[in-house]
Z-matrix of the N, CA and C atoms (Angstrom, degrees):
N
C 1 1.459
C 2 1.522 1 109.48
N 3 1.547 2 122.62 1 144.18
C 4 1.382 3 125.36 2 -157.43
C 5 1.394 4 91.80 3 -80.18
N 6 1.335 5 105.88 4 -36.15
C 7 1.789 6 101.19 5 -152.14
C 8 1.454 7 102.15 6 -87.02
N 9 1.969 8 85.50 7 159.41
C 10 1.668 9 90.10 8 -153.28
C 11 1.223 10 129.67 9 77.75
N 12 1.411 11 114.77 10 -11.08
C 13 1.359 12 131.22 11 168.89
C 14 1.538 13 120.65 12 -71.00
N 15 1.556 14 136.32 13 113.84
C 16 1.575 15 131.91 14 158.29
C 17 1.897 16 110.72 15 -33.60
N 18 1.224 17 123.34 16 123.31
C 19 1.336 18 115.40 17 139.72
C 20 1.515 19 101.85 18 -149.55
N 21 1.030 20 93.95 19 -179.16
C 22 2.023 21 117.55 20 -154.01
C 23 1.576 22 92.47 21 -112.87
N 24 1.145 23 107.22 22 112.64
C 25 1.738 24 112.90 23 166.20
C 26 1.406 25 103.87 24 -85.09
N 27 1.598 26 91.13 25 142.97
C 28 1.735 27 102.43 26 -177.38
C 29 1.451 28 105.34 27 -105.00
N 30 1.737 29 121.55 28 -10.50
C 31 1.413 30 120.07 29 -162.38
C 32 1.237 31 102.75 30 -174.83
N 33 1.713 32 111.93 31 125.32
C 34 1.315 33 153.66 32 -175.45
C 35 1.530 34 115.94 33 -110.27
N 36 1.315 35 116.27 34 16.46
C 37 1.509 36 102.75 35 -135.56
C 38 1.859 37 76.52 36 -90.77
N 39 1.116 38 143.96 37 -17.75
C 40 1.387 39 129.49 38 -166.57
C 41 1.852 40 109.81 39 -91.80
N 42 1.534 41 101.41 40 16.78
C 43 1.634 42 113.59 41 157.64
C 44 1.354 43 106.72 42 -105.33
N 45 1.324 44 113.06 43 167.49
C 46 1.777 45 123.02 44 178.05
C 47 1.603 46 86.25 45 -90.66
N 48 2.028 47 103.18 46 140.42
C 49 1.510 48 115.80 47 167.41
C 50 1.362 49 118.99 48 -38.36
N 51 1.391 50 112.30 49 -38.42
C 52 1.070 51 116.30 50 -179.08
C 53 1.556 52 124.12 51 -55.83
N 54 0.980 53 117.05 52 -30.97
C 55 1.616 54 136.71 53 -170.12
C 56 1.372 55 89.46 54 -98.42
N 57 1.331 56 144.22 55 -71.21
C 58 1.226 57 143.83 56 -140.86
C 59 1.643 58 116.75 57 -83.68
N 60 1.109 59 108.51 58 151.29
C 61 1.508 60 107.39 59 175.55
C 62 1.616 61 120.69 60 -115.24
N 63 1.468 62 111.87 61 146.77
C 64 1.565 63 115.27 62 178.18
C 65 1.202 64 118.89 63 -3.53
N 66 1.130 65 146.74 64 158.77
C 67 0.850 66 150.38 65 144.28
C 68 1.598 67 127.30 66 -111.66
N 69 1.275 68 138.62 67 163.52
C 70 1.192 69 120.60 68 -29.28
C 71 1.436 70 116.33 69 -62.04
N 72 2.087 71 111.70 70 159.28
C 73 1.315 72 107.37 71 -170.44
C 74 1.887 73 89.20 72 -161.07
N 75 1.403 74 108.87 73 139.66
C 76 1.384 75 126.63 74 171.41
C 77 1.315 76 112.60 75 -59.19
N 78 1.124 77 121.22 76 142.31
C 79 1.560 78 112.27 77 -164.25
C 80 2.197 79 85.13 78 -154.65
N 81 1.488 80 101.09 79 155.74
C 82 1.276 81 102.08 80 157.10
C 83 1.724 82 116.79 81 -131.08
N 84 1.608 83 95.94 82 145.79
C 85 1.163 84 99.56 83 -148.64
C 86 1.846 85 108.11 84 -82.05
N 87 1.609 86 137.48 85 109.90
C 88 1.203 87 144.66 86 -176.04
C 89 1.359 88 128.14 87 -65.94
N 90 1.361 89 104.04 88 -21.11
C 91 1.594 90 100.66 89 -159.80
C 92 1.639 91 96.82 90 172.22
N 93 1.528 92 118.40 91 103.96
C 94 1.347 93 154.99 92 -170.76
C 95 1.770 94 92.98 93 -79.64
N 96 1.462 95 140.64 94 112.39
C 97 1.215 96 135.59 95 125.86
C 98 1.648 97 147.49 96 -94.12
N 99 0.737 98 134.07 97 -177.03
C 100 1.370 99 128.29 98 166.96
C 101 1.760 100 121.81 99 -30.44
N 102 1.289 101 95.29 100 -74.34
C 103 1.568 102 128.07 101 -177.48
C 104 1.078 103 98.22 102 -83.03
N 105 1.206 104 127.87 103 -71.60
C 106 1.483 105 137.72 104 -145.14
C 107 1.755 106 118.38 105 -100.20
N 108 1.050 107 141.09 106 -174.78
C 109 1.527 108 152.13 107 155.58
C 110 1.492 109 116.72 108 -142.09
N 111 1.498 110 134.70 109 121.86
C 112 1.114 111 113.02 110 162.62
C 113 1.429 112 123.50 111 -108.29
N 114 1.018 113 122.77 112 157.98
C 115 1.684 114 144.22 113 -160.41
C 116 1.580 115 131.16 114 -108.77
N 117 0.996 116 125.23 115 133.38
C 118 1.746 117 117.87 116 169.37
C 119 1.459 118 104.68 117 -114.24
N 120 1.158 119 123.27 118 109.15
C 121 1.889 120 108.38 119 138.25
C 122 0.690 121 153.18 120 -7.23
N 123 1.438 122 119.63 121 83.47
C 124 1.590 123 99.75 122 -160.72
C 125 1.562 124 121.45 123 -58.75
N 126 2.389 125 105.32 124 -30.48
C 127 1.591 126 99.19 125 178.94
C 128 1.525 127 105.03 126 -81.36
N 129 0.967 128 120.26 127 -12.54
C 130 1.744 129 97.88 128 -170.02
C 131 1.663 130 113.70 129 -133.80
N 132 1.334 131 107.49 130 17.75
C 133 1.784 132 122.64 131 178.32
C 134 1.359 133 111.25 132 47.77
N 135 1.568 134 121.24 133 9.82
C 136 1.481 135 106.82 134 169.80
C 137 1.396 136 124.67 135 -75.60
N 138 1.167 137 128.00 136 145.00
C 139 1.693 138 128.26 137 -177.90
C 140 1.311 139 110.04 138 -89.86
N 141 1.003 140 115.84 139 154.84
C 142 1.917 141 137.58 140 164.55
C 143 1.044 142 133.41 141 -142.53
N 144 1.242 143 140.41 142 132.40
C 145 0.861 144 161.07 143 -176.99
C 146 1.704 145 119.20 144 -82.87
N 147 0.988 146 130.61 145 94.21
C 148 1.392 147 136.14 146 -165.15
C 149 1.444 148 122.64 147 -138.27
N 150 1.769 149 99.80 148 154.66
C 151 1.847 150 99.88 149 169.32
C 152 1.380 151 113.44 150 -49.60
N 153 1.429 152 122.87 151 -157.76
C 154 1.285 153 138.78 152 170.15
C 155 1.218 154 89.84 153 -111.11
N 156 1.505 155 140.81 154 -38.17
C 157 1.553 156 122.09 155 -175.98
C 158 1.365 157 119.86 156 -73.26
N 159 1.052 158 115.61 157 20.10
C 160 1.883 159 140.12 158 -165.96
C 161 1.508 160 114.79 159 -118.25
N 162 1.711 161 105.34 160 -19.59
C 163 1.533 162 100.84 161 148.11
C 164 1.488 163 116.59 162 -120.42
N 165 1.547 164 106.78 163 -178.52
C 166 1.484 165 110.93 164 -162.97
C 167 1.954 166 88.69 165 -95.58
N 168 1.184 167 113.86 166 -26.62
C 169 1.592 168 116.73 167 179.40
C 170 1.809 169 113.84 168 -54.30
N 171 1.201 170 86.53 169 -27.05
C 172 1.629 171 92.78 170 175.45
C 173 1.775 172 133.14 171 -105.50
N 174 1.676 173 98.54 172 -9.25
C 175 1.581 174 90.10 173 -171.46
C 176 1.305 175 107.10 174 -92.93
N 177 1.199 176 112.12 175 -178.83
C 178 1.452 177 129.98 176 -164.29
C 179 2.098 178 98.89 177 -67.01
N 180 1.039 179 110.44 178 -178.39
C 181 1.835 180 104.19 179 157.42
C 182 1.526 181 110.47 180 -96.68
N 183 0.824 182 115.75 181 -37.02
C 184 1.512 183 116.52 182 173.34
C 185 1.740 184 121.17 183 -51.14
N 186 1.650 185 99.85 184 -31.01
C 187 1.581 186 102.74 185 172.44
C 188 1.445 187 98.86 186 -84.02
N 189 1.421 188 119.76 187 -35.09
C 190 1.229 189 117.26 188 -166.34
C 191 1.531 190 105.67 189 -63.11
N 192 1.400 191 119.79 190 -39.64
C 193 1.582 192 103.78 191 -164.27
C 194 1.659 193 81.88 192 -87.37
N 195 1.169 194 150.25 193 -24.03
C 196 1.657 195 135.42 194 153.90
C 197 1.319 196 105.43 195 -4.23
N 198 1.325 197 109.12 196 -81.72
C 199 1.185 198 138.33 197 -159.46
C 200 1.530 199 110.70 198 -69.35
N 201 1.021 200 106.29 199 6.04
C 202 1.477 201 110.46 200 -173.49
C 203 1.669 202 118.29 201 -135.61
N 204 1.543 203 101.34 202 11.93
C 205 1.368 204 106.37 203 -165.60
C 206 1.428 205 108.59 204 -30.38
N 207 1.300 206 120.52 205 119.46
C 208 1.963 207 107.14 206 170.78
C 209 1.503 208 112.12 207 -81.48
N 210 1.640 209 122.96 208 -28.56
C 211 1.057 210 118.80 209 -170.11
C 212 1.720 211 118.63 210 -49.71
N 213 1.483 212 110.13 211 -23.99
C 214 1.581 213 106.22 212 175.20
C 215 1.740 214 109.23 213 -96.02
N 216 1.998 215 114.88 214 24.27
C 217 1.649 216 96.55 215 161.46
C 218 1.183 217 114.88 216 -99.96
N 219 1.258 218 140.93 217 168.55
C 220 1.183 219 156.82 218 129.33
C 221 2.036 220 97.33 219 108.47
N 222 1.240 221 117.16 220 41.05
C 223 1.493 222 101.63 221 171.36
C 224 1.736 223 88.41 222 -91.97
């Protein structure tokens, strides 16, 4: 079961900066819906409301190593 589960949001972007925090950030997961998942912070206890493609607990591996291209670390 997801909930209660740690995952790491990669994207906030459908909050205002103002509201939202850095990303990426550990979050635990509150309340599992259809569409949506919402989240707590673990550093700053704010909640969100988000896709599933908005955490790393949910995407595919193929988005995940997307998202992770290494070829652009360490020049």
């Amino acid at each position: 079961m997801i909930q209660d589960k740690l995952v790491i949001v990669v994207d906030t972007s459908n909050y205002k900066a103002t509201y939202s925090e850095e990303v990426p950030f550990k979050a635990v997961v509150t309340k599992k819906l259809d569409i949506t998942i919402w989240v707590k912070s673990i550093t700053t206890g704010k909640e969100y409301e988000l896709y599933y493609n908005q955490i790393l607990e949910e995407l595919d591996i193929e988005d995940i190593a997307k998202l992770i291209d290494l070829s652009k670390y360490g020049t």
